[in-house]
FIKOL-756290 format. One record per residue: x, y, z of N, C-alpha, C in turn. Coordinates in pm, whole numbers, padded with zeros to 5 digits, always signed. Each point is the difference from the previous one (the first is absolute). Example, Ala and Ser with C-alpha at 12.3 -4.5 7.8 and 13.67 -1.06 7.14 Angstrom:
+01319-00569+00780-00089+00119+00000+00090+00120+00000 -00035+00105-00072+00082+00119+00006-00077+00109+00073 
REM end
This chain:
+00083-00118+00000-00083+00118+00000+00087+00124+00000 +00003+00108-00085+00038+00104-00014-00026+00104+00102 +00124+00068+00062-00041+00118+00065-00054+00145-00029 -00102+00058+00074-00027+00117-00084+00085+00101+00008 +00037+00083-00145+00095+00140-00014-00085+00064+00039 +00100+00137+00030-00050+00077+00081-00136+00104-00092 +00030-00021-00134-00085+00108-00112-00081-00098-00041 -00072-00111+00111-00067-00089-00104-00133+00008+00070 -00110-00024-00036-00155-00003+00074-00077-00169-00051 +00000-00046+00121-00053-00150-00026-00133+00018+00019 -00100-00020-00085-00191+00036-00022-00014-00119+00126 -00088+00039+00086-00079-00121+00096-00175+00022-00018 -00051-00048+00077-00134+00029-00009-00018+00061+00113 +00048+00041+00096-00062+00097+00091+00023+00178-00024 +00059+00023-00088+00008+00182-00031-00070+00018-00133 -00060+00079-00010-00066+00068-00095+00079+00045-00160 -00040-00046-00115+00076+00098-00095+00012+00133+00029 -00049+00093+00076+00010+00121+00022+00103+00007+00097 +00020-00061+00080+00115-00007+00098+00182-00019-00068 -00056-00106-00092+00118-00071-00085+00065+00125-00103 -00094+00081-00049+00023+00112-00074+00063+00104+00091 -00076+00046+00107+00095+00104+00058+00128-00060+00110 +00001-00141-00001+00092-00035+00070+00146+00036-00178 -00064-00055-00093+00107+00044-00133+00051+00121-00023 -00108+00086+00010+00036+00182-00048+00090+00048+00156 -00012-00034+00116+00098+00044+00109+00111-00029-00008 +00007-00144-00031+00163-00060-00060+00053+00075-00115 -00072+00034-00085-00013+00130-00118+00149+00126+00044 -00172+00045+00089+00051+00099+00109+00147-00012+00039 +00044-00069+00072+00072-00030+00130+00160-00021-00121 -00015-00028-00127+00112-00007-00074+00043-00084-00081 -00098-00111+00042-00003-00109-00074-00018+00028-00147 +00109-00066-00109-00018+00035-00137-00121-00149-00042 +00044-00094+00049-00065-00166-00039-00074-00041+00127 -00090-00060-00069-00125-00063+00119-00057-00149-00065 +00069-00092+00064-00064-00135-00069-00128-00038+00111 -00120-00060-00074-00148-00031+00057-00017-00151-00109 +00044-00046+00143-00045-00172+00010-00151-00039+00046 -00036-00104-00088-00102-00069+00076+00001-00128-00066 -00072-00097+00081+00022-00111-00031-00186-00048+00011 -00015-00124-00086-00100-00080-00022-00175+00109+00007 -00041+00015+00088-00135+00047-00002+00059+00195+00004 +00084+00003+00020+00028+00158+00031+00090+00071-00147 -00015-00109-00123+00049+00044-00098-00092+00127-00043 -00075-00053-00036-00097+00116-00027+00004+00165+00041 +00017-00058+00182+00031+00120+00033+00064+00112-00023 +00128-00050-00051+00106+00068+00002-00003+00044-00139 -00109-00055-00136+00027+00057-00090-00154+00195+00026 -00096-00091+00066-00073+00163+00075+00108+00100+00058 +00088-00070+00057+00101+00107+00141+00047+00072-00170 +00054-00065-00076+00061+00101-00112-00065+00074-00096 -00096-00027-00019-00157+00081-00064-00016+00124+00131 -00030-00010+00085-00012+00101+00083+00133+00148+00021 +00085-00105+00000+00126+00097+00035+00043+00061-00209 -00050-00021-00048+00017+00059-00187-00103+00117+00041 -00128-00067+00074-00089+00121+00000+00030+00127+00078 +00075-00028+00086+00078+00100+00079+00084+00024-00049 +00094-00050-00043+00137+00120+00009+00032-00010-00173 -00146-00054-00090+00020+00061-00135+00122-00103-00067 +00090+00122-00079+00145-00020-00085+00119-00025+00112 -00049+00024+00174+00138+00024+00050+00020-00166+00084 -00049-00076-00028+00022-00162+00007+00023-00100-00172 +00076-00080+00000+00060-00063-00067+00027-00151+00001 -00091-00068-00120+00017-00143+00045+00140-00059-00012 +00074-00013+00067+00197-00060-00035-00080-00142-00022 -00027-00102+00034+00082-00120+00005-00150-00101+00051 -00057-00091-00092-00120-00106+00078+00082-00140-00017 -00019-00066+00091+00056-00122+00038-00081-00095+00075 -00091-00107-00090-00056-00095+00042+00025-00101-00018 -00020-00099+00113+00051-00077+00027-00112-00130+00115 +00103-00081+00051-00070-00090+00102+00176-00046+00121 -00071+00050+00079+00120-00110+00145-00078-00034+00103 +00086-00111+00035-00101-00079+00118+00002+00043+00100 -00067+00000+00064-00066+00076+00137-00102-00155+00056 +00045-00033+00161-00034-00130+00055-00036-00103-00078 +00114-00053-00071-00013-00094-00069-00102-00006-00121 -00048+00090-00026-00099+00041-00107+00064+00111-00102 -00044-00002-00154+00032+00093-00100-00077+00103+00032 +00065+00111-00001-00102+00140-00027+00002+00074-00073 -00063+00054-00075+00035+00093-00145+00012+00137+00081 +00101+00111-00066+00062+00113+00069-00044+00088-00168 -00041+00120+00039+00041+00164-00059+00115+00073+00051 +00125+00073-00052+00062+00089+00038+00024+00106-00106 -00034+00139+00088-00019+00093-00089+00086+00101+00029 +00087+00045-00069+00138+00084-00016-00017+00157+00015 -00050+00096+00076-00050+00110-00036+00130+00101+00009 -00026+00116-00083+00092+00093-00008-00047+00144+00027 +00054+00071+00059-00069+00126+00043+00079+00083-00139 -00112+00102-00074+00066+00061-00063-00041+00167+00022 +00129+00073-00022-00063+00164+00036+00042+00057-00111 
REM end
């Protein structure tokens, strides 16, 4: 199992896409140029809303870098993964 970086946001089901978005634009904020947003199996979805939301906000000044799907096992079971590469642009 992979550890989480520090510019990365793993989707769960207990926070809100609205949460997940301004938890992104503060990291924005705070200096962060890259923001990777993981989710895995039922929370794929999510994370492609978390990036629909955050285009609707901050427009031209977000940037898709890098999608990377995939599957790793998690308790002995396959799980299919989204990772989404974002780029702050000004």
């Amino acid at each position: 199992m992979s550890e989480k970086k520090p510019n990365e946001i793993i989707v769960g089901r207990t926070k809100s896409i609205e949460d997940y978005v301004l938890d992104i634009i503060t990291m924005f904020n705070q200096g962060s140029q890259e923001v990777e947003v993981k989710g895995n199996g039922f929370e794929i979805n999510k994370v492609v809303d978390i990036y629909n939301q955050l285009v609707e906000r901050l427009k031209e000044g977000v940037k898709l870098e890098k999608i990377d799907i995939g599957s790793e096992v998690k308790d002995k079971r396959r799980v299919s993964y989204l990772l989404l590469k974002l780029r702050r642009v000004y």
